[in-house]
Each structure stands twice: as structure tokens, then as C-alpha cells.
N, C-alpha and C positions, 0 to 999 in steps of 0.2 A: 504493500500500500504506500501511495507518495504522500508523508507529510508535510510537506515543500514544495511550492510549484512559483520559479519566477518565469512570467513568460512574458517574452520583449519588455521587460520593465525597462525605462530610460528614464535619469532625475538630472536635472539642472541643478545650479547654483549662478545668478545672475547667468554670463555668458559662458561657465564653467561647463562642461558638460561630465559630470559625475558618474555618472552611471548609463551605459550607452547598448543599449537592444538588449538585456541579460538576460538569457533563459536557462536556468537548469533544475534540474528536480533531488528532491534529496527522499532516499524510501527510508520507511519506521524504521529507526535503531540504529538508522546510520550517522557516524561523526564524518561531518565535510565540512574542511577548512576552506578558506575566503581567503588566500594568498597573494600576495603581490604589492611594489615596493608602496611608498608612502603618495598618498593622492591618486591612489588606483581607482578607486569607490568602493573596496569591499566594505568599509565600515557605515557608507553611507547606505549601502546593501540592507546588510547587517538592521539600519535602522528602519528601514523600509519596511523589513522584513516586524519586524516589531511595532510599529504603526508610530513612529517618535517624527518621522519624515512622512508628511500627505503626497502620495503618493501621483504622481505628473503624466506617466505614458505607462499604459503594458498592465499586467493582473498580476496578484500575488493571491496561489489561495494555501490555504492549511486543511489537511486531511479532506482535499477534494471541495472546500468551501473556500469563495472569494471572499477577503478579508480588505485586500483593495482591487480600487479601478479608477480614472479620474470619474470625480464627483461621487466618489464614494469611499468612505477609511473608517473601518470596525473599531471602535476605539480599542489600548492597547489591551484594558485589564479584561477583555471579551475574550481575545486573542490564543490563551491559556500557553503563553510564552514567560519563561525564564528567562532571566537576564544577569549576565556574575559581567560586571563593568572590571574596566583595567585596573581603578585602585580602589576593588569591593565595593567601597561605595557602605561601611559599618558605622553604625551609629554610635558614636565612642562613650555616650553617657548610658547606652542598654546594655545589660547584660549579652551572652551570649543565644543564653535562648529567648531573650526577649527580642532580638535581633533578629533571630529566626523568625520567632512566631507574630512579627508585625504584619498588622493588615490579616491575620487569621482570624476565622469566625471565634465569638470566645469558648461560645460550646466544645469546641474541637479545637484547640488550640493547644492547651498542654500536652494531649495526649499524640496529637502530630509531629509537635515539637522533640518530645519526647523520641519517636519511632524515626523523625528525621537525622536527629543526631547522634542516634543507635549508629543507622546508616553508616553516616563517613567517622566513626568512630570518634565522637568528642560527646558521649554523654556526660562522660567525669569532669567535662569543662560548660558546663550548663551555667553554672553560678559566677564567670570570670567576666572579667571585661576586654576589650579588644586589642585596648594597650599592654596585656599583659599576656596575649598570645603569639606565637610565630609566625611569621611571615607563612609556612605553609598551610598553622592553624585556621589564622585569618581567612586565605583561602579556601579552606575548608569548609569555612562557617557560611561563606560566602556563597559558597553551592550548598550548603543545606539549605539554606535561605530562595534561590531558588525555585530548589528541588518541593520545598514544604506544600505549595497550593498547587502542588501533580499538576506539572505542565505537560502540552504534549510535545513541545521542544524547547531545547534549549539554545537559546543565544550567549554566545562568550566571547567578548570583546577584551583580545590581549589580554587576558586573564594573568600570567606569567611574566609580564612584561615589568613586573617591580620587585621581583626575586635575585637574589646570583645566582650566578651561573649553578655552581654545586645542586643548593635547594630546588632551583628551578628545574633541572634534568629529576631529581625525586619526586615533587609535587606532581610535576608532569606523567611523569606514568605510575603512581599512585592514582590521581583523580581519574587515568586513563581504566585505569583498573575498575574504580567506583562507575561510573559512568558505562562501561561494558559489562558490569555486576547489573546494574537496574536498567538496562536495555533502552537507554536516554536517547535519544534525534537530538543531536548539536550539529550547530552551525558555529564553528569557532573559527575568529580572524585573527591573523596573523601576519608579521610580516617577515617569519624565520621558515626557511625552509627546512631544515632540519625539525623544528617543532613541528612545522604542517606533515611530516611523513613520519613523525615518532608517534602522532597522534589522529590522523584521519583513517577514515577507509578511503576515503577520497578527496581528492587536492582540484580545487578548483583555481587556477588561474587566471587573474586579472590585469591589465594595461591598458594605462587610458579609458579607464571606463569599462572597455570587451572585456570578454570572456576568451582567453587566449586558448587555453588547454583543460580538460576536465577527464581525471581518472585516476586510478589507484597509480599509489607511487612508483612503481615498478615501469608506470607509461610514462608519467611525465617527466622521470629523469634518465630513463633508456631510450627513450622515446620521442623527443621535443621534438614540435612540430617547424619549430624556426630558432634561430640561433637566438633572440630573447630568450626563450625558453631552456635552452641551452646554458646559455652563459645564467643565468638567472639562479639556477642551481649551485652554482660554484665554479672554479675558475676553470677553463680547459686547455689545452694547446690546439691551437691553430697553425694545420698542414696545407698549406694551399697543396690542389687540386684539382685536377681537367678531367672530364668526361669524355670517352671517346669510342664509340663503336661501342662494343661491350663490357667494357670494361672502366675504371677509373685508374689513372696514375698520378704516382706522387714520389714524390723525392724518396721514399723507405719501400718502394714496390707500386705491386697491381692490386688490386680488389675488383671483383666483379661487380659490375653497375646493376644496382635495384632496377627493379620496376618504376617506371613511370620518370627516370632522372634522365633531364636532357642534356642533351650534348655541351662541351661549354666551359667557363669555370664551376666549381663546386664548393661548399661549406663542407672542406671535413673538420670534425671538433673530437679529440680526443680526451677523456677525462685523466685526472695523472694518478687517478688510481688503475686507469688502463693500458700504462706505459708500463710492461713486463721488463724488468731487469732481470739477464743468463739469459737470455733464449726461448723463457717459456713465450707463448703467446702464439700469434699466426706470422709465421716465418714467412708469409710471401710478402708482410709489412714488415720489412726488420732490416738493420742497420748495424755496425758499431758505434758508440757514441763515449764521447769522455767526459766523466765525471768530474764537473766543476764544482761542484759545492753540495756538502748535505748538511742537515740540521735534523735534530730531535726534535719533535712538534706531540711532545707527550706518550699517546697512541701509536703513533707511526714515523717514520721519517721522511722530511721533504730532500726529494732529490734537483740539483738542475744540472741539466746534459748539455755537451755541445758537440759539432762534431762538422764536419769539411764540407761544404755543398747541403749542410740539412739547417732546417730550422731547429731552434732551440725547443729544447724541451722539459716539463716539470712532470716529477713521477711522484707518488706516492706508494712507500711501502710497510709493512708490518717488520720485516729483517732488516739488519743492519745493512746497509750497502758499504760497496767499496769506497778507500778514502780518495778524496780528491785526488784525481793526475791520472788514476785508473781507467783502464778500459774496458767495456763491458757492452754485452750486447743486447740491443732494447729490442725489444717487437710490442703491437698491440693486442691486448684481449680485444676479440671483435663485438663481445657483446658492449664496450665500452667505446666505439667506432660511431660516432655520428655523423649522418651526412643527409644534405636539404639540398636546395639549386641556389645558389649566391642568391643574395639580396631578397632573404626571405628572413626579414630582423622583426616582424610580429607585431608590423601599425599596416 
């Protein structure tokens, strides 16, 4: 069942244009993050989708019922939308579950409250105040709050965006955890790519307004449909490229040319966790290259190559590589091989 339907929604701001033809659907249970950098429109999405913005061109409905259309906007508290804002948004003179339980009927209030914060586990912190919880408590409380008057989705606006790094990577798939325990429909924005794929089933892409790329992570960063989307994910090396008959060539070999790529120059993007150091990888792309420089970067090592007649290049690996002046042999993993037709950058 689609809890979510944006179809051609378009929002202005003066001559801004925010949000430009958006259509995608989100089904019961599913987390789909709203990505892309800062003045894309996903948050103005985001409000759209919550009734906080009246709504200009296109229909928004919730479990199959329109909520907007011009000249028509469900008010929000109809809506049966959640909302956890970037900084909570906790009332610092209420208790914790007084916090919770605002806006609860009185009847049913304690005993919600009560069962809400069973849930994300802070019963024992029912009686504190907000200044005297942790940053990932606060958050907590924040989606119990929520969660309390059973919405049938949730909205999360950069929810994590006032965390470190540390706590933040915890919170993050902790709530990921609460959230796929009670089978919750979020729509949470972002502008961290890594967050939107530690936490969606699916990654909705934004620029300029569009809707650039929509689907599980495994499409949109193996996958990009144009080198925004590409680069957008994290840094790549760029191999220039020709197309030719059937095949493509490039300064480290041949690859055979896709479906549907025409003749011509080419976008190939290599990602440097797909630059194989020794030999592994597909030898018909592969090279000697010399090692100019590595560095520990925690998790892995950043490597940078050089080498006579080729482009430079940056690897990532888990093993230690050889020290600087060494020579070694690169090739690419092809699942890590991306390639569009030049001058397909995603406007």
C-alpha cells in the first residue's frame, strides 16, 4: 500500500523555484530519505508533505487520500504525520514525559506515554528534564514524542545533524533499529550521503528542485545516472574516454561499450575504492602505476598513483600498501567502473 504519493508537486518561493515537477511514492514501512546538497527542496518537500507549506502545483495524498491540491490543504494535525525537527524542538521546562505526552487526550495520556517510552527504552527517564539528558536521549524523546499520537508517517528533518560524529553513527542505527522494530513510513532528509544509505530502503535524489535518481543504495551509487550523481556520492577518478565501434578505450585498456552509448567522448568515473592494487581487478583495464603518496585515513588507506602517459589516480584500501617510490600494479573492479555519454552532469 503507498503511504506517500507526491505527484508533479512544484513550490515556488518568490522567483525561487523550490521544488520543480516531484513525483515519487513511498509504500507502508518504508524509510526514504530526501537527499541532496543544501537548496535542493527536499526540506521544503518535507514541509509540503506535512501541510506547514500551502501547497502551489501537483497533489500530495497519504494512504491513497489527497491531503493537498491548489485551493485545497488538510490542515497538519488531520494529517496523522510525525515530525522529530533538526534541534527536537523539547520543551526545557516539561518533564520528559510531559514532553511526550503534550497535546494527548488526558484520558489516554499517561498510559501512552507510559507504553511510548517503554518503546525507545527511556521509561526510567520519565521524571528528568531535557537539560539533563544526552544528546542521543534527547533524540530519543524526540521520537517518542512523535511516535505517541500513532502517526501513519513519519517526517525527520536532519534529525542527527546536532550530534558528533561518534554518537551520531550510534543514534543512527539505534533509532534505525526502533523505527524497523515498529514498522514506521519515514521520510527523513538529509544532506549526508552516507546517512541516507546507513538508513533508507531508498534514496531519493534531489537538484535544483528535480528529482534526479530514486532507489535503493546499491542503484544510486553503482548506478548514477549522470556524473552529479556520481560525483555527488564521493570523490572519483576521472579517465577520459572514446567510444568507438564496440568497444571503449582508454589510456589502462579496452572495455566493451554498453548498450545504448554512442560513439564519441565518454564519462568514465572510477570510484578509489575501485582502483585494485597487485593485479586483482579486470586486467584488460590495468597498468603499472607509482606510488606517490599514502596516508592512514583510520579504516583504510588513501593511496595517490602516478604513472607515464596515464592520469592520476586515488585508491582506497583496507591493506597496507606499498611505501612511496614503489611500483605496483592497478587495475579496476568493474563493478566500480562508471560510464554515461559526456555532458550528462544532471540539470
Amino acid at each position: 500500500m503507498t503511504t506517500l504519493s507526491f505527484q508533479n508537486v512544484s513550490h515556488r518561493f518568490g522567483d525561487f523555484q523550490a521544488v520543480d515537477a516531484l513525483s515519487l511514492e513511498m509504500a507502508e514501512g518504508e524509510i526514504v530519505c530526501l537527499l541532496g546538497p543544501s537548496g535542493c527542496g527536499k526540506t521544503t518537500s518535507l514541509r509540503l508533505a506535512a501541510g506547514l507549506e500551502t501547497l502551489q502545483e501537483g497533489r500530495i495524498s497519504i494512504d491513497g487520500q489527497t491531503v493537498a491540491e491548489p485551493g485545497f490543504s488538510a490542515p497538519p494535525e488531520t494529517r496523522r504525520i510525525g515530525m522529530v525537527f533538526q534541534d527536537y524542538a523539547l520543551f526545557p521546562h516539561l518533564s520528559v514525559a510531559d514532553n511526550v505526552g503534550f497535546g494527548l487526550p488526558a484520558a489516554s495520556r499517561k498510559a501512552r506515554v507510559a507504553e511510548v517510552l517503554a518503546r525507545v527504552g527511556l521509561q526510567e527517564r520519565a521524571g528528568v528534564f531535557p537539560h539533563q539528558l544526552s544528546g542521543g536521549e534527547q533524540q530519543r524523546v524526540a521520537l517518542a514524542r512523535a511516535l505517541a499520537p500513532a502517526p501513519r508517517l513519519m517526517l525527520m528533518d536532519e534529525p542527527f545533524a546536532n550530534l558528533d560524529v561518534t554518537l551520531r553513527n550510534a543514534v543512527r542505527d539505534e533509532t534505525l533499529a526502533l523505527l524497523k522494530r515498529l514498522g514506521a513510513t519515514v521520510m527523513l532528509v538529509t544532506h549526508d550521503p552516507e546517512e541516507a544509505m546507513r538508513m533508507a530502503d531508498r534514496i531519493a535524489v534531489m537538484r535544483a528542485g528535480k528529482l534526479v535518481q530514486f532507489g535503493p543504495a546499491t542503484d544510486v551509487y553503482l548506478k548514477p545516472v549522470n556524473r552529479f550523481m556520481a560525483t555527488f556520492f564521493g570523490a572519483a577518478n576521472d579517465i577520459p574516454a572514446m567510444a568507438e565501434g564496440d568497444r571503449i578505450t582508454t589510456a589502462f585498456g579496452v572495455l566493451p561499450q554498453p548498450d545504448g552509448m554512442r560513439s564519441g567522448p565518454v564519462e568514465m568515473l572510477v570510484r578509489p575504492e575501485g582502483v585494485m592494487l597487485g593485479g586483482q581487478g579486470n586486467e584488460d583495464l590495468s597498468a603499472e602505476m607509482t606510488v606517490a603518496d599514502i596516508r592512514l585515513i583510520g579504516p583504510y588507506w588513501r593511496v595517490k598513483l602516478t604513472g607515464a602517459g596515464l592520469p592520476n589516480l586515488r585508491a582506497r584500501t583496507i591493506h597496507r600498501p606499498p611505501p612511496p617510490g614503489n611500483t605496483v600494479r592497478v587495475a579496476f573492479d568493474p563493478e566500480r567502473v562508471i560510464l554515461f555519454p559526456s555532458g550528462t552532469d544532471g540539470l
